[in-house]
mmCIF file as gemmi writes it, N, C-alpha and C atoms, coordinates in Angstrom:
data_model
loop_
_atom_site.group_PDB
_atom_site.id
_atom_site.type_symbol
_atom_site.label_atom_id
_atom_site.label_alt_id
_atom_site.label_comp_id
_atom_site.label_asym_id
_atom_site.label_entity_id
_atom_site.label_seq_id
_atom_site.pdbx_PDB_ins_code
_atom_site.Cartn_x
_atom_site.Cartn_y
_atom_site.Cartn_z
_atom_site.occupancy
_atom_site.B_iso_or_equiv
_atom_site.pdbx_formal_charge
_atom_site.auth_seq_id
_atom_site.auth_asym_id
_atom_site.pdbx_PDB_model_num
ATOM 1 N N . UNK Axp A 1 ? 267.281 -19.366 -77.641 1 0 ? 1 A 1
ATOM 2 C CA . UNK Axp A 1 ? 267.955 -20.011 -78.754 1 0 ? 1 A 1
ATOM 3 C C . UNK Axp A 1 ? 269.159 -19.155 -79.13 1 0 ? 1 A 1
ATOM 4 N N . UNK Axp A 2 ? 270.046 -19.872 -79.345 1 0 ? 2 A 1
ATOM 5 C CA . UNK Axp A 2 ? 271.217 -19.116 -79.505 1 0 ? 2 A 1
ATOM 6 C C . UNK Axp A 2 ? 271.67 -19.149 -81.326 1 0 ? 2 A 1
ATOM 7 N N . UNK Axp A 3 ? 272.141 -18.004 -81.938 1 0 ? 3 A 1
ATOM 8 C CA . UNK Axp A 3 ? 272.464 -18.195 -83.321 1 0 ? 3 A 1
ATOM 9 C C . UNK Axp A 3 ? 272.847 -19.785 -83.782 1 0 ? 3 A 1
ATOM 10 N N . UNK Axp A 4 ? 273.667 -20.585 -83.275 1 0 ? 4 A 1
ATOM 11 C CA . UNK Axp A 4 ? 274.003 -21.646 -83.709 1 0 ? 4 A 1
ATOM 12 C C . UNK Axp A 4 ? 273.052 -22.578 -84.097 1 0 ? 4 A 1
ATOM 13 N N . UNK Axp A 5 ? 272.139 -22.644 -82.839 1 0 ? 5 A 1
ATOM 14 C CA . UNK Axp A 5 ? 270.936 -23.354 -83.236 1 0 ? 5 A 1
ATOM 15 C C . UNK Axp A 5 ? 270.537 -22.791 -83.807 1 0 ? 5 A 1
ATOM 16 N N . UNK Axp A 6 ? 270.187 -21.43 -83.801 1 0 ? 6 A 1
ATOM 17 C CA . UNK Axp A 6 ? 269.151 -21.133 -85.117 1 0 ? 6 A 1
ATOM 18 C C . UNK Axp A 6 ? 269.338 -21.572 -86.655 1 0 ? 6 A 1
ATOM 19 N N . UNK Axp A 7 ? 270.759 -21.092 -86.875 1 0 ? 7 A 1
ATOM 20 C CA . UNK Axp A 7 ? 271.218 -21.733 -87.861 1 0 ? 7 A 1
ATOM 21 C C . UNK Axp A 7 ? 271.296 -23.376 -88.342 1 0 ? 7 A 1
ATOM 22 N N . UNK Axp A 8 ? 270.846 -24.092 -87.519 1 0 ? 8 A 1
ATOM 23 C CA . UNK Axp A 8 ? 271.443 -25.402 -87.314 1 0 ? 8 A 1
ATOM 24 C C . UNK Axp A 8 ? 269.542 -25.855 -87.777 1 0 ? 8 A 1
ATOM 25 N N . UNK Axp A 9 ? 269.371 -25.073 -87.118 1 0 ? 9 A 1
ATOM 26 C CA . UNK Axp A 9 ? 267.836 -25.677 -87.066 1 0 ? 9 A 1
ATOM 27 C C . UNK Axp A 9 ? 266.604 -25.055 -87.881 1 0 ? 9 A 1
ATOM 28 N N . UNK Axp A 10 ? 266.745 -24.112 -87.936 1 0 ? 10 A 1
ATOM 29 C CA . UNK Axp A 10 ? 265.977 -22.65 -89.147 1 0 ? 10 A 1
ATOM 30 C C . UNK Axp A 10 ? 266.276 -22.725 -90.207 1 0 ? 10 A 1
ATOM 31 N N . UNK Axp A 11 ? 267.48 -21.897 -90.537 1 0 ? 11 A 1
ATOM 32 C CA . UNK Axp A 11 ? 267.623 -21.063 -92.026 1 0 ? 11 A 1
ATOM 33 C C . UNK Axp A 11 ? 269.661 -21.575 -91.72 1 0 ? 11 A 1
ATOM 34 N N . UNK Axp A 12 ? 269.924 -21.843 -92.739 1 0 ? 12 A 1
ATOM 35 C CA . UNK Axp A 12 ? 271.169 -21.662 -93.371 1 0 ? 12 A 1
ATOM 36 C C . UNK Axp A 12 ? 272.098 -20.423 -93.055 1 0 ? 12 A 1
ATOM 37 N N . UNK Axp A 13 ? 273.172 -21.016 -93.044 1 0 ? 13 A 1
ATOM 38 C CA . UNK Axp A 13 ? 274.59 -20.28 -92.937 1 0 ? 13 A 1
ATOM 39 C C . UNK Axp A 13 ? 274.019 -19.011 -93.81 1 0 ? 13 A 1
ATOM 40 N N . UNK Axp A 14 ? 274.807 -19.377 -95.228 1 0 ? 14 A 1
ATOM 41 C CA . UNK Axp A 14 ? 274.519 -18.849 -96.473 1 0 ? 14 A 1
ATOM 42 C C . UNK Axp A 14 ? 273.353 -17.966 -96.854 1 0 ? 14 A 1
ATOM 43 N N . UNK Axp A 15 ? 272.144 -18.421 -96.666 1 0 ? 15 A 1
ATOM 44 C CA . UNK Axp A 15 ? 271.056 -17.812 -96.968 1 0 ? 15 A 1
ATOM 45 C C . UNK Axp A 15 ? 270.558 -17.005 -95.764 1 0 ? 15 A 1
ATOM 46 N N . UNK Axp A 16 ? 270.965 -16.935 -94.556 1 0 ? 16 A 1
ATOM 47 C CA . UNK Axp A 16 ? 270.703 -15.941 -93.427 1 0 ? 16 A 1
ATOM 48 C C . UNK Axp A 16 ? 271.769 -14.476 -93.457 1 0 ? 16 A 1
ATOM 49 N N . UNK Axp A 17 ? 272.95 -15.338 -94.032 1 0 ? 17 A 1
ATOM 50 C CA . UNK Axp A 17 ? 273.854 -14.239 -94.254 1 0 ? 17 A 1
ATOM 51 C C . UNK Axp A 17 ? 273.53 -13.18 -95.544 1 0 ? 17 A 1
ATOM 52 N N . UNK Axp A 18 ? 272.826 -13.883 -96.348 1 0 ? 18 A 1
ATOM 53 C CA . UNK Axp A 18 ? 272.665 -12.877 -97.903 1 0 ? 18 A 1
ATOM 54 C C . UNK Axp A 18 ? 271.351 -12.19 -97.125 1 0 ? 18 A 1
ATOM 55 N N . UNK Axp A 19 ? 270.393 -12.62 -96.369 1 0 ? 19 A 1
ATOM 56 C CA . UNK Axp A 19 ? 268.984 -11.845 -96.516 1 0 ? 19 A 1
ATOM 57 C C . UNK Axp A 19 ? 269.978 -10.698 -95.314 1 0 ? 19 A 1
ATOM 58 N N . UNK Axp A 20 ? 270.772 -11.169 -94.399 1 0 ? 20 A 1
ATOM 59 C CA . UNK Axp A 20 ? 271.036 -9.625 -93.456 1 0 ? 20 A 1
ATOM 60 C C . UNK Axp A 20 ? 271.866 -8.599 -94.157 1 0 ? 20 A 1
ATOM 61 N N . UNK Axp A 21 ? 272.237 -8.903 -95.164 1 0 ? 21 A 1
ATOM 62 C CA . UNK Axp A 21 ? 273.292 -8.183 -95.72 1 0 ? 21 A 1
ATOM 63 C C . UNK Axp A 21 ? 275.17 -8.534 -94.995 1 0 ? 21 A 1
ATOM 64 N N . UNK Axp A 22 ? 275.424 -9.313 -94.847 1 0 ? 22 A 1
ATOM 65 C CA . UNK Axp A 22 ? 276.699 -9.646 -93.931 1 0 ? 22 A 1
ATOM 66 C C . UNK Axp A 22 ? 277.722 -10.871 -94.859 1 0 ? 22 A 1
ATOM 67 N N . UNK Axp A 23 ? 278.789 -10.768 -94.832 1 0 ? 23 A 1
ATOM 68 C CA . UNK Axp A 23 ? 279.573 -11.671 -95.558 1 0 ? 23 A 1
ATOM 69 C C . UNK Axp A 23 ? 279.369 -13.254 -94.667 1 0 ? 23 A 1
ATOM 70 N N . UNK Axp A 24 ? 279.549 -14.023 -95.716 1 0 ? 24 A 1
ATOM 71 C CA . UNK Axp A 24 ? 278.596 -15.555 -94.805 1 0 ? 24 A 1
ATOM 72 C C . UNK Axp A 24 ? 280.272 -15.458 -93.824 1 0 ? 24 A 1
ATOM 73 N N . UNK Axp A 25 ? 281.759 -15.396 -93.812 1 0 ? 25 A 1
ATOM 74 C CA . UNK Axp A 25 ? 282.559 -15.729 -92.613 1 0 ? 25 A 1
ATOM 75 C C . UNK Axp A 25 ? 282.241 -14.465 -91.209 1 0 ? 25 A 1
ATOM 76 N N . UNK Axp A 26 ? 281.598 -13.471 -91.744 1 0 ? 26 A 1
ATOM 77 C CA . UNK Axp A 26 ? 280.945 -13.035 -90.469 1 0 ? 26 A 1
ATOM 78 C C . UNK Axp A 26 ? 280.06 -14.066 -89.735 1 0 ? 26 A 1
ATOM 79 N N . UNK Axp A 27 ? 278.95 -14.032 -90.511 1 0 ? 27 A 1
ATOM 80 C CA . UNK Axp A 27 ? 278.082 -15.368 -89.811 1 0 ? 27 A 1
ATOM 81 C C . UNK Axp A 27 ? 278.705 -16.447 -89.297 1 0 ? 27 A 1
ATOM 82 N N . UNK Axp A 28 ? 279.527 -17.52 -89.796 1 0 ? 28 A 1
ATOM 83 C CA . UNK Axp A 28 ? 280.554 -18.344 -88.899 1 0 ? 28 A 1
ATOM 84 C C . UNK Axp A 28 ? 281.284 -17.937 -87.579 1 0 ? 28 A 1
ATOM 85 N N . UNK Axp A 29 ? 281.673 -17.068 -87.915 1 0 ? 29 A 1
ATOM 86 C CA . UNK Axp A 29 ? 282.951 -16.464 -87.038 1 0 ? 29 A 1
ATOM 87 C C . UNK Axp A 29 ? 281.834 -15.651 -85.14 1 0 ? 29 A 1
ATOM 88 N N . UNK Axp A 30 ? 280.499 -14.78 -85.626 1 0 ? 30 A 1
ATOM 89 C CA . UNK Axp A 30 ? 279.547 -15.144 -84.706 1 0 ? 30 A 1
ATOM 90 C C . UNK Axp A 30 ? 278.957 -16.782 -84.189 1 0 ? 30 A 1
ATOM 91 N N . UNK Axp A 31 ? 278.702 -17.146 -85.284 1 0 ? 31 A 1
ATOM 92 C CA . UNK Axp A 31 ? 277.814 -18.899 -84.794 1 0 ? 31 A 1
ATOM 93 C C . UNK Axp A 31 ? 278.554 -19.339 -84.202 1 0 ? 31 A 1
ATOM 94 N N . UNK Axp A 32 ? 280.082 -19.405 -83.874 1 0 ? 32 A 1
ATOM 95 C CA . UNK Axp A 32 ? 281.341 -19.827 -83.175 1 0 ? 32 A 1
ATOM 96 C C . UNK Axp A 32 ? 281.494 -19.492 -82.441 1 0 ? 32 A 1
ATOM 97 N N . UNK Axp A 33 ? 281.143 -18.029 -81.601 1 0 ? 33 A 1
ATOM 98 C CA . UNK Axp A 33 ? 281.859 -17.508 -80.606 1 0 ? 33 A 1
ATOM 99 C C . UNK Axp A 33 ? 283.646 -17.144 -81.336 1 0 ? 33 A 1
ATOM 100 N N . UNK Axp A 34 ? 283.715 -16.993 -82.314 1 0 ? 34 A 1
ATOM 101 C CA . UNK Axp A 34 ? 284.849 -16.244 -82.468 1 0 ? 34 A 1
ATOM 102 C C . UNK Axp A 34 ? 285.213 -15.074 -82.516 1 0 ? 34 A 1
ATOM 103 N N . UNK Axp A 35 ? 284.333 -13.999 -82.839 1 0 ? 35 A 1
ATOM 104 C CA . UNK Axp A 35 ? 283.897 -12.728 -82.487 1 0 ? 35 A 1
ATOM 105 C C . UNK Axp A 35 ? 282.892 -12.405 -82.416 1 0 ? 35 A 1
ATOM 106 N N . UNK Axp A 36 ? 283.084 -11.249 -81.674 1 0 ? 36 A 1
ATOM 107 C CA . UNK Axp A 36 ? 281.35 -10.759 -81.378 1 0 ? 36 A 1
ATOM 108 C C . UNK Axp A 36 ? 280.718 -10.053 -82.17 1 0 ? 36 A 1
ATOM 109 N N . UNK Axp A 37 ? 279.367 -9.869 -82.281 1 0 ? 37 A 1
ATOM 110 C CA . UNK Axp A 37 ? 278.245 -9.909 -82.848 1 0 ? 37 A 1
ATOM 111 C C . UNK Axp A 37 ? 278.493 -8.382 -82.798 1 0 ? 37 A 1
ATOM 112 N N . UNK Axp A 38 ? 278.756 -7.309 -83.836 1 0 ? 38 A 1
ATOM 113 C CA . UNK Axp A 38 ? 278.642 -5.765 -83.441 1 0 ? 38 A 1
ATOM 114 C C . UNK Axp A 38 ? 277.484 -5.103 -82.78 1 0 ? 38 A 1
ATOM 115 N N . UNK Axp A 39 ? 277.041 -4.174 -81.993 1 0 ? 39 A 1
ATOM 116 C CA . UNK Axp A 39 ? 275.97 -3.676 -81.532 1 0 ? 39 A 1
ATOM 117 C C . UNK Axp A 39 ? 274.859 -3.985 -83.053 1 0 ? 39 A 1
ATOM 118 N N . UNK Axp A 40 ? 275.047 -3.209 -84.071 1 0 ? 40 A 1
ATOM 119 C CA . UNK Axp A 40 ? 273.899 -3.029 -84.881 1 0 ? 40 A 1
ATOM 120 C C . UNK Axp A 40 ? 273.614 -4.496 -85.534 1 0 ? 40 A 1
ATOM 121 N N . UNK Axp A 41 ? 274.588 -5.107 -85.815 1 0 ? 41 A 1
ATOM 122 C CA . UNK Axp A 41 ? 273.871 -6.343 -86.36 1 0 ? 41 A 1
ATOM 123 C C . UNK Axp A 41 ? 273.597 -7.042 -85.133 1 0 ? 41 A 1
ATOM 124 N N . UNK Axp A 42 ? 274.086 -7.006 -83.676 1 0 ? 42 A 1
ATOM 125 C CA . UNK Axp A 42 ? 272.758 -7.854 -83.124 1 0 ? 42 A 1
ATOM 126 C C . UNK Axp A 42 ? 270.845 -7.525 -83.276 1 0 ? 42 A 1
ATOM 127 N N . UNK Axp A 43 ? 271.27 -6.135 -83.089 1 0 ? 43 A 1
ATOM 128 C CA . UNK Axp A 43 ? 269.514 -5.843 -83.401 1 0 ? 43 A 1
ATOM 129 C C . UNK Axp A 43 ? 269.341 -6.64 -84.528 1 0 ? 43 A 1
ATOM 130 N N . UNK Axp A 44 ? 270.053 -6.223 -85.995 1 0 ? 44 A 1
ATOM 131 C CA . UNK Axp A 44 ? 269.184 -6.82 -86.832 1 0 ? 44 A 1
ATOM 132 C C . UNK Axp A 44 ? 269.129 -8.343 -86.643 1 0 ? 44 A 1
ATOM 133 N N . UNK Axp A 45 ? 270.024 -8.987 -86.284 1 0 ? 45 A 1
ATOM 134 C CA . UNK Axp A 45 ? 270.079 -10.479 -85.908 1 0 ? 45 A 1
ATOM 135 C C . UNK Axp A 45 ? 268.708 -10.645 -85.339 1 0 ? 45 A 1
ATOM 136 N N . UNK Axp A 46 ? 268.311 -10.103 -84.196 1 0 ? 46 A 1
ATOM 137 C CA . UNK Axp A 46 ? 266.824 -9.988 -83.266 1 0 ? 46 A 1
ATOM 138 C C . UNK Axp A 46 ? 265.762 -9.814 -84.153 1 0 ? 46 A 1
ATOM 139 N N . UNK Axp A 47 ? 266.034 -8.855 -85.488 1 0 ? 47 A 1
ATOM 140 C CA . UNK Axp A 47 ? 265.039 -8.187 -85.748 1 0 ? 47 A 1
ATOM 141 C C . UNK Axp A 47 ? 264.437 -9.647 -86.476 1 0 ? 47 A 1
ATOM 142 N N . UNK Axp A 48 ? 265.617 -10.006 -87.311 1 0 ? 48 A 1
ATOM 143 C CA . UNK Axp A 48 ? 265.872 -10.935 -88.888 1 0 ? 48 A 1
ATOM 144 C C . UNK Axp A 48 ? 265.203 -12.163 -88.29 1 0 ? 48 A 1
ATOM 145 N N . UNK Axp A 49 ? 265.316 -12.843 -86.89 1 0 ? 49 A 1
ATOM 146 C CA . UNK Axp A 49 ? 264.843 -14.474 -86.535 1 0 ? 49 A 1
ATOM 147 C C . UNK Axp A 49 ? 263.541 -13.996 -85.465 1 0 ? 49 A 1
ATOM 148 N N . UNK Axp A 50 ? 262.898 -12.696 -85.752 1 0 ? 50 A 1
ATOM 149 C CA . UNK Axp A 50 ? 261.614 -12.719 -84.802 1 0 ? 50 A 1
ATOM 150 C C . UNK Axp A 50 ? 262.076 -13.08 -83.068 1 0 ? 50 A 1
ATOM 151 N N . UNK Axp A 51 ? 262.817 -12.751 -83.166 1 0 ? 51 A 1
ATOM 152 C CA . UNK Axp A 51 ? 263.204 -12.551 -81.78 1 0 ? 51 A 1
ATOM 153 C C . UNK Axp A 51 ? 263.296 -13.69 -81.332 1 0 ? 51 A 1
ATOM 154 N N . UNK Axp A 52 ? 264.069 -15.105 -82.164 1 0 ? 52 A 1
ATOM 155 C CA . UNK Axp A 52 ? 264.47 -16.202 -81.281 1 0 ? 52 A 1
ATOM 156 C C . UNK Axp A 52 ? 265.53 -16.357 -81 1 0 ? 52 A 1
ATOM 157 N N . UNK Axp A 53 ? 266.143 -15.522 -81.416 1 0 ? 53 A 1
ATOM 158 C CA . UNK Axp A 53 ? 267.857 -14.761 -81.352 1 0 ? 53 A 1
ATOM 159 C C . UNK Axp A 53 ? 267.801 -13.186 -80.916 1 0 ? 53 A 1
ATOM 160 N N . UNK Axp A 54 ? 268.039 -13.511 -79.357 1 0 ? 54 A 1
ATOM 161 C CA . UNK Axp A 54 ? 268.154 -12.077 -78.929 1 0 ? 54 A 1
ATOM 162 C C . UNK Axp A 54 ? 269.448 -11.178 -78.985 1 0 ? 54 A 1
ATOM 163 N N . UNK Axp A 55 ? 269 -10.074 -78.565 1 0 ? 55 A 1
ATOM 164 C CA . UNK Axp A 55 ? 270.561 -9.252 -78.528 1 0 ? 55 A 1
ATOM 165 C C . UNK Axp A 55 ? 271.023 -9.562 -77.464 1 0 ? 55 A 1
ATOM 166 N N . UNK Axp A 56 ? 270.363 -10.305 -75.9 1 0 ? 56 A 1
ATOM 167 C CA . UNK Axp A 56 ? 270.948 -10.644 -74.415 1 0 ? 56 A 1
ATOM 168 C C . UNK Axp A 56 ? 271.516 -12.002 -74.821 1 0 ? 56 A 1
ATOM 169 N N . UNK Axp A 57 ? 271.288 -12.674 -75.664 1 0 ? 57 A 1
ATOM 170 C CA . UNK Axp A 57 ? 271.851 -13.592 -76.017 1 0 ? 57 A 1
ATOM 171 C C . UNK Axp A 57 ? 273.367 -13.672 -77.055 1 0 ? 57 A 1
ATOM 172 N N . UNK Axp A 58 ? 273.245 -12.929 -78.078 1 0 ? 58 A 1
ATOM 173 C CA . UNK Axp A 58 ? 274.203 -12.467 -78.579 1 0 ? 58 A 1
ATOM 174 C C . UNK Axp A 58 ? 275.5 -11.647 -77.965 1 0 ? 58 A 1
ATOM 175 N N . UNK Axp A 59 ? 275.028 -10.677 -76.885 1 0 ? 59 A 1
ATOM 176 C CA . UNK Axp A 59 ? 275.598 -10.037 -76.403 1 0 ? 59 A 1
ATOM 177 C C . UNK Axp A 59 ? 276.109 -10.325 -74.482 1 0 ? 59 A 1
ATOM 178 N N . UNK Axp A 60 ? 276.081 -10.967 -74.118 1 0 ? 60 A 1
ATOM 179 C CA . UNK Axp A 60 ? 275.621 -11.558 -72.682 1 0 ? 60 A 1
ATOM 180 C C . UNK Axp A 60 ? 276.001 -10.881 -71.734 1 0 ? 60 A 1
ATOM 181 N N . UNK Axp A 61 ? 277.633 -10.322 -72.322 1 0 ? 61 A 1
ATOM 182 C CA . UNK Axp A 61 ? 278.484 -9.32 -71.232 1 0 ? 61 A 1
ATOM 183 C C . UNK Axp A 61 ? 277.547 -8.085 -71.028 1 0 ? 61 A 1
ATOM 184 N N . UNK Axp A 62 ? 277.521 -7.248 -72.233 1 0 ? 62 A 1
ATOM 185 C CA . UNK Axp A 62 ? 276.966 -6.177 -72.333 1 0 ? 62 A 1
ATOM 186 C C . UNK Axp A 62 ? 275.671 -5.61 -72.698 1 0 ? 62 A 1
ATOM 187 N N . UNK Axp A 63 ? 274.459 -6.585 -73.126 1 0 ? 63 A 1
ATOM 188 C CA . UNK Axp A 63 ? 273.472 -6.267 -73.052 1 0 ? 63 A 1
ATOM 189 C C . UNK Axp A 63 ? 273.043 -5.06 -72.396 1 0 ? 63 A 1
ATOM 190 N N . UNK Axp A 64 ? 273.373 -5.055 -71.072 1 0 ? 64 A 1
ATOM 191 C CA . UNK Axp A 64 ? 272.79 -3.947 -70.224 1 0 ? 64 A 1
ATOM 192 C C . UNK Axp A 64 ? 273.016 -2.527 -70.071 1 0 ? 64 A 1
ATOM 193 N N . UNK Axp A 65 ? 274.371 -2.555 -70.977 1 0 ? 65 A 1
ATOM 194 C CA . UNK Axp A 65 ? 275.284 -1.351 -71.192 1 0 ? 65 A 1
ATOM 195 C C . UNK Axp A 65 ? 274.561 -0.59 -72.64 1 0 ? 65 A 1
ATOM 196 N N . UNK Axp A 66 ? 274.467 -1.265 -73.848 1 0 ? 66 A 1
ATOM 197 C CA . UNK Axp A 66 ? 273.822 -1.139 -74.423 1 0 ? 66 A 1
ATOM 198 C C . UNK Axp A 66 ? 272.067 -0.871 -74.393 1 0 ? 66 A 1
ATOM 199 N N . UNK Axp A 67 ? 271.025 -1.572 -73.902 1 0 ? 67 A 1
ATOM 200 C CA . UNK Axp A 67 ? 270.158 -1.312 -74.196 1 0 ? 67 A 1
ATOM 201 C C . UNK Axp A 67 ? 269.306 -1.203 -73.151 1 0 ? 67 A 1
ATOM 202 N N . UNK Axp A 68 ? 269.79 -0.358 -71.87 1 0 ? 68 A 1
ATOM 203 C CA . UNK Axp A 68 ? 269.175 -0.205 -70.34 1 0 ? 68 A 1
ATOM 204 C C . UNK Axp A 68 ? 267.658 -0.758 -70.787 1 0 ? 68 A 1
ATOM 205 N N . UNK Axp A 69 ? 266.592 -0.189 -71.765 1 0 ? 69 A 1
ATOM 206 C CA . UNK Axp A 69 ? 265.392 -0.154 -71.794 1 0 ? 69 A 1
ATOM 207 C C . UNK Axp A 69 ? 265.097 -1.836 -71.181 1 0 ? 69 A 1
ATOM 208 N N . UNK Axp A 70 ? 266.2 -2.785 -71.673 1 0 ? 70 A 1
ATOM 209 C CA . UNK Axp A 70 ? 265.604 -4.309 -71.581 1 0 ? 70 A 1
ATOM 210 C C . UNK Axp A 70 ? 265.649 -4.578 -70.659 1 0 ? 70 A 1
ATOM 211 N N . UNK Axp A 71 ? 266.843 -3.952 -69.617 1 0 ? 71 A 1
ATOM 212 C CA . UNK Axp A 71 ? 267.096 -4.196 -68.19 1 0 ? 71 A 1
ATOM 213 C C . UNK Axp A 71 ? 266.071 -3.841 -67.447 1 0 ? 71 A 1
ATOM 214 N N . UNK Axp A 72 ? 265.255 -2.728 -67.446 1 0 ? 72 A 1
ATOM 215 C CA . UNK Axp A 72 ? 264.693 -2.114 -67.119 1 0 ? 72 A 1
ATOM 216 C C . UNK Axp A 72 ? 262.813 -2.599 -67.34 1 0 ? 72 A 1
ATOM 217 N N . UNK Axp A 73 ? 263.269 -3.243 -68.605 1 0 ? 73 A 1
ATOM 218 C CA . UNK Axp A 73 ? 261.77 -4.39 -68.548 1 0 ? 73 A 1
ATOM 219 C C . UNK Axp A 73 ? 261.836 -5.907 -67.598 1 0 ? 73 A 1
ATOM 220 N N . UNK Axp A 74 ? 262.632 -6.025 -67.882 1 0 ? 74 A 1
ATOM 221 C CA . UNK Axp A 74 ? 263.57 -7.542 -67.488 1 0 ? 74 A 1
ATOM 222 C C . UNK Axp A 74 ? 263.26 -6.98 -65.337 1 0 ? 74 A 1
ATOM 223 N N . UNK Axp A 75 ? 263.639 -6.183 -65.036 1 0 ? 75 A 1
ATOM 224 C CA . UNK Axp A 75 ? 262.981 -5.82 -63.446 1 0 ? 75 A 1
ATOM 225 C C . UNK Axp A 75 ? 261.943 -5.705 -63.54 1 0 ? 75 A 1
ATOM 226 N N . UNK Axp A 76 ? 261.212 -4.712 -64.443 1 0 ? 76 A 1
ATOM 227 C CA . UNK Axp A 76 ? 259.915 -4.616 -64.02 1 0 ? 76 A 1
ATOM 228 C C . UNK Axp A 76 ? 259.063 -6.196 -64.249 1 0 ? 76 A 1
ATOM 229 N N . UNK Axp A 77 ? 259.724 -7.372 -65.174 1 0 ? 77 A 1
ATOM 230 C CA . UNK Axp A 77 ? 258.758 -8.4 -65.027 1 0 ? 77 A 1
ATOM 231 C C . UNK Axp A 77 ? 259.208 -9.456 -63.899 1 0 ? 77 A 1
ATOM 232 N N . UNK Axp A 78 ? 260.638 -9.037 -63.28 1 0 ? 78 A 1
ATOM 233 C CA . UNK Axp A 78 ? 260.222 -9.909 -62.447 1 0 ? 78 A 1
ATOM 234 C C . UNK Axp A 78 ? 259.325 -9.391 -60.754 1 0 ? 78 A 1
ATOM 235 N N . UNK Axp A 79 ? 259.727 -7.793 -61.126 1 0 ? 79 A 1
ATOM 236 C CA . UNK Axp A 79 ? 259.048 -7.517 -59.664 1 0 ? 79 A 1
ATOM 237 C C . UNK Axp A 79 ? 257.474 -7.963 -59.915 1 0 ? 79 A 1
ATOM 238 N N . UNK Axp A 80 ? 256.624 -8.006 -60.842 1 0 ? 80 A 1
ATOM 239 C CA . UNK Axp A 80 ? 255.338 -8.449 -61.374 1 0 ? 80 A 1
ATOM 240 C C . UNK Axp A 80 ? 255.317 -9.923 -60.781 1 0 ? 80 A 1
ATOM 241 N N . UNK Axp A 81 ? 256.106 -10.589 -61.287 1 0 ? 81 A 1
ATOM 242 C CA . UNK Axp A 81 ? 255.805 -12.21 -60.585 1 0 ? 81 A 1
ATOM 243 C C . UNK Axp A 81 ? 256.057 -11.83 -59.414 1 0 ? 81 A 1
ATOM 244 N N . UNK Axp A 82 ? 256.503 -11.539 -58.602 1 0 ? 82 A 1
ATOM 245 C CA . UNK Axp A 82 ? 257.148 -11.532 -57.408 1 0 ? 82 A 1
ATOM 246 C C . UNK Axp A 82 ? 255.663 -11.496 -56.468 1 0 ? 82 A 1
C-alpha cells in the first residue's frame, strides 16, 4: 500500500499529519510524489500505519542504501522459498 491509498482509504490528510508531527503540505507534497519522504519520517511513516506503508515503498530508489538490514532479510526470504 502506498501512502496515497493509505490516506485515501485509512486515516486523513489532516489527522495523519497532526498525530506524526509534520505540517499537513508535507503530507500532500509526499502523497503526490512531489517530494520525497526524508529518511526519518519514512520510518516513522512505517512505524505510524503498522507497516502498511513501508520505507521500500516510500523510498524505492534507495531503500537499500539506507537500510541494508531489509535487503539482507528480503534475500534471506527469498533464498528460503527457493
Amino acid at each position: 500500500m502506498n501512502l496515497n491509498q493509505y490516506l485515501n482509504e485509512i486515516e486523513n490528510s489532516n489527522r495523519f499529519a497532526k498525530r506524526i508531527g509534520v505540517p499537513l503540505p508535507s503530507v500532500s507534497h509526499w502523497r503526490h510524489n512531489k517530494r520525497q519522504v526524508p529518511l526519518a519520517k519514512a520510518l516513522l511513516i512505517e512505524s505510524a500505519t503498522n507497516g502498511l506503508v513501508t520505507r521500500k515503498e516510500l523510498r524505492p530508489d534507495d531503500w537499500q542504501t539506507w537500510w541494508p538490514e531489509l535487503a539482507k532479510k528480503e534475500q534471506t526470504d527469498s533464498e528460503k522459498a527457493a
